[in-house]
C-alpha positions in Angstrom: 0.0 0.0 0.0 1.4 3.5 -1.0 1.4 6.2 1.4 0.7 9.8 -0.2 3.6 12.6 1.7 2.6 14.3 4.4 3.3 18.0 3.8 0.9 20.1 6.3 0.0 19.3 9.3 -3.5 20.5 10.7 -4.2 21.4 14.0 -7.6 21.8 15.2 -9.8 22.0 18.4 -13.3 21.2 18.7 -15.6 20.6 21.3 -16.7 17.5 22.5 -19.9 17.0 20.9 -18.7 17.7 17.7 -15.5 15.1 17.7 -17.1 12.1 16.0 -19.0 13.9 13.1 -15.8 16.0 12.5 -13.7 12.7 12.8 -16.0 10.9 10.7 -16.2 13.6 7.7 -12.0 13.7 7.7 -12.3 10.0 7.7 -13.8 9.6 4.3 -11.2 11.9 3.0 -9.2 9.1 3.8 -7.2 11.4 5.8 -4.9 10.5 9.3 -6.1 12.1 12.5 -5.1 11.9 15.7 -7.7 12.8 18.5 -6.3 14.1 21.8 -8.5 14.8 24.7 -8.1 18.5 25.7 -9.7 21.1 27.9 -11.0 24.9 27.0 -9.4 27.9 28.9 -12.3 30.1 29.2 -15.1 28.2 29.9 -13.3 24.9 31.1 -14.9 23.3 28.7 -13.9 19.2 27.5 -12.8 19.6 24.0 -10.7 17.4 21.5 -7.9 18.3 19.7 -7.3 16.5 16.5 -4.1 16.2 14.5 -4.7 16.0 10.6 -1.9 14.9 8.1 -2.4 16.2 5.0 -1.1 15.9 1.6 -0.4 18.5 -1.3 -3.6 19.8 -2.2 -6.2 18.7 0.4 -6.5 21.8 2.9 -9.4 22.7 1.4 -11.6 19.8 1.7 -10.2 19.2 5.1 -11.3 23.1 6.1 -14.6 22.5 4.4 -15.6 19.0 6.2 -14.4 20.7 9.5 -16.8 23.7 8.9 -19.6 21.1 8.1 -18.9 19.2 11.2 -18.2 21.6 13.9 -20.7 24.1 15.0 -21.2 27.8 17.7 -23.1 27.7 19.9 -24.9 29.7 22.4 -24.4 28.8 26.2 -25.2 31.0 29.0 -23.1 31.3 32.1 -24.2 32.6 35.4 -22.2 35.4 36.8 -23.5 37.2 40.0 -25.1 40.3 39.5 -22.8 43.3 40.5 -24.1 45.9 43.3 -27.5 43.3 43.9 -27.7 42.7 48.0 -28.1 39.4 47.4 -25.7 37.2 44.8 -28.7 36.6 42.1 -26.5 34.6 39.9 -27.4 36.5 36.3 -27.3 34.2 32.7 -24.6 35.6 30.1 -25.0 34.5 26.9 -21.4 33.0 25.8 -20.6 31.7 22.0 -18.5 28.8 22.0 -18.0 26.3 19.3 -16.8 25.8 16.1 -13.4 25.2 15.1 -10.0 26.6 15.8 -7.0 25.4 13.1 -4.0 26.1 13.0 -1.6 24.5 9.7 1.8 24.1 9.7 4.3 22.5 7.1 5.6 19.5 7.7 9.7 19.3 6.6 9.9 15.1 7.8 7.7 12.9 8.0 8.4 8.8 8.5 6.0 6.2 9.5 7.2 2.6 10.6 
């Protein structure tokens, strides 16, 4: 079996929920991920951070299956009200989601 050169390596994070639909849209590009289990700043949030090998020529279609796959969304966090006499715990809306990448070129890469 013939291995097509890795020449870009993609970085993404995406949260939890959306980690099998955007592993399974890479998948049929045939394309190697790597999922690492990883955790938001912000929020705290459980995300995943895959690893995506990619040939000459496929950042596209791995952008566009990611944008498919990996959705905001709108979660609300409870802050206390400032100045109230009692700490009424007040609902922030907060947009999370989606898709960070990062893509980097890849100068050597051996499997075995």
């Amino acid at each position: 079996m013939e291995h097509v050169p890795i020449r870009l390596l993609m970085t993404a994070v995406v949260q939890e929920q959306d980690v099998d639909l955007a592993e399974r849209a890479l998948g049929t590009l045939d394309l190697p991920v790597i999922h690492l289990s990883s955790t938001g700043g912000f929020l705290g949030r459980r995300n995943a951070t895959l690893l995506i090998g990619l040939p000459e020529g496929m950042e596209k279609e791995a952008m566009a299956a990611l944008q498919k796959s990996c959705r905001q969304r709108v979660e609300y966090l409870a802050t206390p009200l400032e100045g109230a006499p009692l700490p009424i715990p007040t609902p922030i809306p907060v947009t999370v989601g989606g898709a960070t990448v990062f893509t980097l070129p890849v100068e050597r890469f051996e499997e075995f």
